[in-house]
DOGUKE-167972 format. One record per residue (C-alpha): residue number from 1; z, y negated, x negated. Coordinates in Angstrom, 3 decimals, always signed. Example, Ala and Ser with C-alpha at 12.3 -4.5 7.8 and 13.67 -1.06 7.14 Angstrom:
# residues 2
1_+7.800_+4.500_-12.300
2_+7.140_+1.060_-13.670
This chain:
# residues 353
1_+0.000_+0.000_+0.000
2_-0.971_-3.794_-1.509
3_+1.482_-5.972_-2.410
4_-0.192_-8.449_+0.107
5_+0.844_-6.202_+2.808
6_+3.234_-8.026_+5.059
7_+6.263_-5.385_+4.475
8_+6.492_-5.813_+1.304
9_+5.132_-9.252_+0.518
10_+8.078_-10.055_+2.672
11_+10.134_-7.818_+1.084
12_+9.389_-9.612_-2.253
13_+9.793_-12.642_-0.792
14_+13.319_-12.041_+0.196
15_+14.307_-10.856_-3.719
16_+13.255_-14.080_-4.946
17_+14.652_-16.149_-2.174
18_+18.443_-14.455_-2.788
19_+17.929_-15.158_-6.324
20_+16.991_-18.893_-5.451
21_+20.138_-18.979_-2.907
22_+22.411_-17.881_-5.889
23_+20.570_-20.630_-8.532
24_+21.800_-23.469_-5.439
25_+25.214_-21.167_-4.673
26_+25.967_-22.121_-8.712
27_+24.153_-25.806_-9.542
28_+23.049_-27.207_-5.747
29_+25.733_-29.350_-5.455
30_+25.770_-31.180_-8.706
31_+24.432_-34.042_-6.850
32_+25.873_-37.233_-5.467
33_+26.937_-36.473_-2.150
34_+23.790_-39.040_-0.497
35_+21.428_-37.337_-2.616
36_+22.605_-33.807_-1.845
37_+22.373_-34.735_+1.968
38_+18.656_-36.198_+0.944
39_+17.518_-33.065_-0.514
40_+19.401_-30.362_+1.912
41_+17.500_-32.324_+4.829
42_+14.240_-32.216_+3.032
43_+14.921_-28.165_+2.311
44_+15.613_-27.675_+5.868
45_+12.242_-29.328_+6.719
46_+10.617_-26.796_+4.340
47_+12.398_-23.579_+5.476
48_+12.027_-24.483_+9.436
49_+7.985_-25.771_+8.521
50_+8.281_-28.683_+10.197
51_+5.890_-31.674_+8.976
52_+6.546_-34.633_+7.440
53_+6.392_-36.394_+10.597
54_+8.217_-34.281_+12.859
55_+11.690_-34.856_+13.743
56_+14.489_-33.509_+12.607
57_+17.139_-31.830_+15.043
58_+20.799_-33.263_+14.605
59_+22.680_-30.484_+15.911
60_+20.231_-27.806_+14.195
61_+20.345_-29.196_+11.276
62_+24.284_-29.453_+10.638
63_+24.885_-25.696_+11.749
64_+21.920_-24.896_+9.108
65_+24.021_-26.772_+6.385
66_+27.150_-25.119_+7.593
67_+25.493_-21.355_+7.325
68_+23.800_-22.345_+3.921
69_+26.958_-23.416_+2.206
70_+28.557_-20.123_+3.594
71_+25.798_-18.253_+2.014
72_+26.594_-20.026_-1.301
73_+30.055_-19.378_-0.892
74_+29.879_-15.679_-0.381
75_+27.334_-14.918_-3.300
76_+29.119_-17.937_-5.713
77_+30.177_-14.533_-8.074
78_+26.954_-12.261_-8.125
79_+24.613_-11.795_-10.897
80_+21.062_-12.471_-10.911
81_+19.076_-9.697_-9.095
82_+16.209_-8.064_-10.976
83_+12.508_-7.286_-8.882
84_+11.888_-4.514_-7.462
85_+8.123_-4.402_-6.912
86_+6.100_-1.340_-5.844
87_+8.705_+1.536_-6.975
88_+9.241_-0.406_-10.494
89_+12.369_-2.872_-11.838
90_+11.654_-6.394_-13.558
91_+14.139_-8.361_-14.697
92_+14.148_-11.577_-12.947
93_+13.341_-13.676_-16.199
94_+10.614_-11.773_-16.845
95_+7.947_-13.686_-15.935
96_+4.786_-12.746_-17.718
97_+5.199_-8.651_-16.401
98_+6.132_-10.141_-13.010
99_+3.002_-11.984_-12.926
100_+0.738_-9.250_-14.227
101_+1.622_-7.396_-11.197
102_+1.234_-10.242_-9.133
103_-1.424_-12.008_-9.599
104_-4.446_-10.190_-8.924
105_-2.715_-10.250_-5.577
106_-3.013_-13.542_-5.520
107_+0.351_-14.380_-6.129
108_+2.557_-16.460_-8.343
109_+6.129_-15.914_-9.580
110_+7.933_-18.164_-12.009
111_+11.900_-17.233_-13.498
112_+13.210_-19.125_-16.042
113_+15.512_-21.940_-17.132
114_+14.104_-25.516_-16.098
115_+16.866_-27.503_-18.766
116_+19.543_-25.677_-18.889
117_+19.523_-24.245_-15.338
118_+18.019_-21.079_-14.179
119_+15.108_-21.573_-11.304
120_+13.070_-19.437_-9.401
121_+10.131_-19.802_-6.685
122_+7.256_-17.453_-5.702
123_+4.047_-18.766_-4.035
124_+0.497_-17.854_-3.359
125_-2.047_-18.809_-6.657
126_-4.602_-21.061_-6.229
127_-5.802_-21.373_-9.598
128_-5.298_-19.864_-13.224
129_-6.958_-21.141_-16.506
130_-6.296_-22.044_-20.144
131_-5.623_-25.565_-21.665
132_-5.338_-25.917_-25.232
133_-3.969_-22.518_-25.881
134_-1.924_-22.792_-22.778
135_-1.766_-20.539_-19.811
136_-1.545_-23.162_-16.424
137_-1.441_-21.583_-13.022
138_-1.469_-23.812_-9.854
139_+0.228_-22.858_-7.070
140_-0.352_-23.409_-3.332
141_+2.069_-21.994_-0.656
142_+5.379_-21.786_-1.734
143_+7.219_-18.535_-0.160
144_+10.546_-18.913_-1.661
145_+12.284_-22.132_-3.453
146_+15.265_-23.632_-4.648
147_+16.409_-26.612_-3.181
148_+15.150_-28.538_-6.172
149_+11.275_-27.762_-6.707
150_+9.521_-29.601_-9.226
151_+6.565_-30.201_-8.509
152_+5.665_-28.828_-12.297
153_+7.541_-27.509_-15.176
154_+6.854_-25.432_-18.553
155_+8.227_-22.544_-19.334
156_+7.305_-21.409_-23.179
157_+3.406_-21.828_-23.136
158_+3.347_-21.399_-19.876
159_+2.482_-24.354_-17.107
160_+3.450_-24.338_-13.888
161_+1.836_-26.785_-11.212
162_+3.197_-26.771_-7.761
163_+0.575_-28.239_-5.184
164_+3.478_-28.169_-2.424
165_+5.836_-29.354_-4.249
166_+4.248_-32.185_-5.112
167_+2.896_-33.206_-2.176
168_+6.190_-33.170_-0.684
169_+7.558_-35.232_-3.862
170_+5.144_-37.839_-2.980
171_+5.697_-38.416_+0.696
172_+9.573_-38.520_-0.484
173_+8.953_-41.297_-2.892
174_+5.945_-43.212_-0.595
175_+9.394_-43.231_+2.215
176_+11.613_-44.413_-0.244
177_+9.227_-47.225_-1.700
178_+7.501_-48.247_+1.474
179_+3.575_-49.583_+0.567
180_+3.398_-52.644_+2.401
181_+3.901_-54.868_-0.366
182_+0.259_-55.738_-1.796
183_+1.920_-57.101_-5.242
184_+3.837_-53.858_-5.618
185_+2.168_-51.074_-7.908
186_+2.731_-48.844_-5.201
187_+0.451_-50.343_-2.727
188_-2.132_-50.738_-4.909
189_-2.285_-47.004_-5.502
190_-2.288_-46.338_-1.459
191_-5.030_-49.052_-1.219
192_-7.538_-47.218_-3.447
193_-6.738_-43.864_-1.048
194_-7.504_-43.045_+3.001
195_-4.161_-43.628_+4.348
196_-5.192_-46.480_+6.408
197_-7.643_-44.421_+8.156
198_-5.223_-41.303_+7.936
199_-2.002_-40.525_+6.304
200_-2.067_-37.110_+6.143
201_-5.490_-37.437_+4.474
202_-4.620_-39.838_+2.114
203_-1.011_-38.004_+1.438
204_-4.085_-34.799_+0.498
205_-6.144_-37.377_-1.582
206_-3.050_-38.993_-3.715
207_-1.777_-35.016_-4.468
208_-5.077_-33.789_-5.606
209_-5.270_-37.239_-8.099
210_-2.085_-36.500_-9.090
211_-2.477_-32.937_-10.202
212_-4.217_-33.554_-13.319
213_-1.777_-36.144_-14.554
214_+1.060_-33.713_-14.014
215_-1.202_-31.197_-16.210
216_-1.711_-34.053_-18.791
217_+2.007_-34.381_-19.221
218_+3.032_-30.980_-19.366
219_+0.091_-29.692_-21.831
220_+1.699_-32.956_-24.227
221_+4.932_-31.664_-23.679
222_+4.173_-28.024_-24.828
223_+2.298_-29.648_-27.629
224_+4.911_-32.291_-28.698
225_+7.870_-29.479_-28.492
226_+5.470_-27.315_-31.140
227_+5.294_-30.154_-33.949
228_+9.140_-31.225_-32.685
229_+10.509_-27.726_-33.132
230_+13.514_-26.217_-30.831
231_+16.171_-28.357_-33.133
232_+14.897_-31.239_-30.197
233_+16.534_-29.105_-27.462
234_+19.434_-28.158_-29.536
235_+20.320_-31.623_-29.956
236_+20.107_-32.490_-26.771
237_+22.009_-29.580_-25.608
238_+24.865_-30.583_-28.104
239_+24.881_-33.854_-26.384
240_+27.495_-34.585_-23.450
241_+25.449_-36.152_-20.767
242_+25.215_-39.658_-21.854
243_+23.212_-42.680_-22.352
244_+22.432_-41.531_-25.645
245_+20.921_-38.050_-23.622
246_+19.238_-40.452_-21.529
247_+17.674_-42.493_-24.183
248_+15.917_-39.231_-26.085
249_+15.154_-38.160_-22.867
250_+13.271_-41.259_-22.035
251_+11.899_-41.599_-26.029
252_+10.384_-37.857_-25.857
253_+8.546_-38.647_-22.152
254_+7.279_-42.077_-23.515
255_+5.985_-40.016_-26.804
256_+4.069_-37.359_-24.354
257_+2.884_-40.277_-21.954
258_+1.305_-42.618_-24.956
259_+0.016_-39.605_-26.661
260_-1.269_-37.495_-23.652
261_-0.759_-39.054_-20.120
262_-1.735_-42.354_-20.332
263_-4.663_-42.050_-22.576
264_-5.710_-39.630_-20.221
265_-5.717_-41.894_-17.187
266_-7.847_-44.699_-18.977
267_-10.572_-42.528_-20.354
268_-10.742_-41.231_-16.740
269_-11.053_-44.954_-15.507
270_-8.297_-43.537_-12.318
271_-6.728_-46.777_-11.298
272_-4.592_-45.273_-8.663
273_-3.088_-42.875_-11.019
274_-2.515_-45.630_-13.183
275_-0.778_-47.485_-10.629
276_+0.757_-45.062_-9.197
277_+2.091_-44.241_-13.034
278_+3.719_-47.647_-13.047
279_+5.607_-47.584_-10.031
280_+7.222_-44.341_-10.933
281_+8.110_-46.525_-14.337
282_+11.979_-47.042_-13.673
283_+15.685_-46.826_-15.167
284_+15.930_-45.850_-18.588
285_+12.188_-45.771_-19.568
286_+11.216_-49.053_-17.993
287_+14.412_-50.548_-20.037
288_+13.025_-48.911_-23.199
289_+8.985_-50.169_-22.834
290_+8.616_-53.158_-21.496
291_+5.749_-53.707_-23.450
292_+4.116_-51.314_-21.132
293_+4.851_-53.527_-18.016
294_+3.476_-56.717_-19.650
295_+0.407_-55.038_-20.953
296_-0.011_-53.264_-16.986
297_+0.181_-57.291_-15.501
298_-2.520_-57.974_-18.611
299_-4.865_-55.235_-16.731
300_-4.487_-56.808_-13.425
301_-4.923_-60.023_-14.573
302_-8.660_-58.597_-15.623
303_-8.384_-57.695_-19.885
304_-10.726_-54.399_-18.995
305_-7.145_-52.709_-20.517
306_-7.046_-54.028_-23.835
307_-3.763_-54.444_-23.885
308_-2.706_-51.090_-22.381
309_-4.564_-49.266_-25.128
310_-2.842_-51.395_-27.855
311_+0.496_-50.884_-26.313
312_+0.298_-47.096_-26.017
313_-1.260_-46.728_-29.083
314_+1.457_-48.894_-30.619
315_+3.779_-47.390_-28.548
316_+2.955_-43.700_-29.526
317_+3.853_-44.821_-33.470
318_+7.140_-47.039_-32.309
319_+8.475_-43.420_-30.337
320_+7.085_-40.851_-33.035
321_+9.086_-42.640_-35.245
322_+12.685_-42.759_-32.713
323_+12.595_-38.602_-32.472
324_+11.238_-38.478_-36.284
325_+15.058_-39.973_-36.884
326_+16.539_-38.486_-34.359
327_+15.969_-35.294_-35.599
328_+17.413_-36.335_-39.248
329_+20.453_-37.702_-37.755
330_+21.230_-33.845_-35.794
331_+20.596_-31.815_-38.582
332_+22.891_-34.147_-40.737
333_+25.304_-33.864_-38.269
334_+24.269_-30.359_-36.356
335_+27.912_-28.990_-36.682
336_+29.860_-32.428_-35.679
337_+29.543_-33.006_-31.940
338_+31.685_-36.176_-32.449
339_+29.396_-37.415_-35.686
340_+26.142_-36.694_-34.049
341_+26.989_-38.727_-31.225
342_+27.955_-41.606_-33.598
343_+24.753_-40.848_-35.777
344_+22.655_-41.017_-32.674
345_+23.981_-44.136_-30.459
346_+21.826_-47.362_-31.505
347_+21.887_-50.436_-29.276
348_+18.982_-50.799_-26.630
349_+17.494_-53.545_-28.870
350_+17.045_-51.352_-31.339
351_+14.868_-48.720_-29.403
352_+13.203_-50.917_-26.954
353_+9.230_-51.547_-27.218
């Protein structure tokens, strides 16, 4: 019998959703209480299939969050579950056998840490193909999920594009922006796609740009952690959670972005992306490149992007240079938490581009 059967594609299904359950049982409520709320609402929407649009239920909703933080309660103890799939045992991190059994169904399975927490999701496979060395598979229909589902996310040399996930990501963030404002970058993205004659079509239209910048980002991270070696995530795993965590955070991203991303989106000539880049430009990393900003209001003001393609090239030299030191200050100070902190904390002024 096929994997694709219904029995056991549901069977499946369920294995990777009780793993999921126990991943949000152990890290789920790490977050503020509002954005907890924000994100169990939004995971209700997905489990019941309700659209974007659609209502949702008071009363429904709070017995849901009641049941689901029962769950989590009762299976707060358990170990991971390995696959069963077809009469033979994976382990539940092992994605590349998982996926050799899956795919030529059509399927997609990823298990694996995302930082330092353990995440899971299965979903139907729209696409697989190399880049650079690296294996990418987009997926479509998502069939199990955490409550957190980024929308894409590496795991060795292995890519991991979620079509759903980002298409919910982006109605999330057009709600929480709004795109009535013609001087914000936001609106200038949505006014270069069909939501005025349709919002679901344009909602379609802004995922599908936004796909290949995700892919961008992701093939510079897999390429920037080869020259950067794994001492970059042993640092920042010696690292409390900090501005200092923040800061590398935001220097490595800006690194991939000027070396990969944004390049990428100027060679492509795809103004909404590049808007659309901008207005996701916030906290830390706008802080850290304002350089960026000034150079964006250059392009707008009609330099044909001059100035964007001095400031990221600039730019890629300026945060090369941040992790080049960063690195020498951990492995001078690998075995000192208290030293490498010290070694590591440099006023904003120091860091900012």
């Amino acid at each position: 019998m096929p994997i694709t059967s219904q029995f056991l594609l549901e069977d499946l299904r369920q294995q990777v959703q009780y793993n999921c359950h126990l991943s949000d049982a152990l890290h789920g409520r790490n977050y503020s209480l509002c954005i907890y709320l924000l994100k169990m609402r939004e995971f209700y929407r997905w489990e019941q299939n309700l659209g974007f649009a659609d209502p949702i239920p008071k009363g429904p909703l709070g017995e849901w969050l009641s049941e689901r933080e029962q769950l989590w309660e009762s299976i707060e103890g358990q170990d991971y579950q390995g696959l069963q799939i077809q009469g033979q045992e994976y382990l539940a991190f092992d994605s590349p056998a998982i996926n050799q059994e899956l795919l030529g169904h059509g399927l997609l399975y990823s298990g694996g840490l995302c930082g330092n927490k353990p995440h899971f999701f299965l979903a139907e496979l729209e696409q697989q193909r190399q880049e650079q060395g690296i294996e990418v598979y987009l997926a479509g229909r998502e069939l199990a999920r955490e409550l957190t589902a980024p929308p894409a996310l590496s795991l060795g040399r292995r890519i991991y594009l979620r079509r759903e996930s980002l298409r919910r990501m982006l109605w999330e963030k057009l709600e929480e922006w709004g795109w009535q404002d013609p001087q914000r970058a936001i609106a200038r993205a949505v006014s270069l796609l069909p939501f005025a004659q349709d919002r679901d079509q344009g909602l379609e239209a802004m995922t599908e740009m936004e796909i290949p910048t995700l892919l961008a980002h992701e093939v510079g991270e897999v390429l920037l952690g080869d020259e950067l070696g794994p001492d970059w995530e042993a640092m920042l795993s010696a690292l409390p959670h900090s501005r200092t965590e923040i800061q590398l955070r935001a220097i490595r991203d800006h690194l991939v972005d000027c070396r990969y991303t944004l390049p990428a989106l100027l060679e492509s000539d795809r103004q909404a992306s590049l808007h659309f880049y901008m207005a996701n430009l916030g906290g830390m990393r706008k802080a850290l490149f304002p350089q960026l900003v000034q150079a964006y209001q250059a392009w707008l003001d009609g330099d044909g992007g001059r100035q964007l393609r001095e400031a990221i090239s600039r730019g890629a030299a300026h945060w090369q240079a941040l992790a080049e030191q960063a690195l020498v200050d951990y492995r001078r100070n690998a075995d000192d938490s208290g030293a490498l902190q010290q070694a590591l904390q440099r006023s904003e002024e120091a860091l900012v581009f």
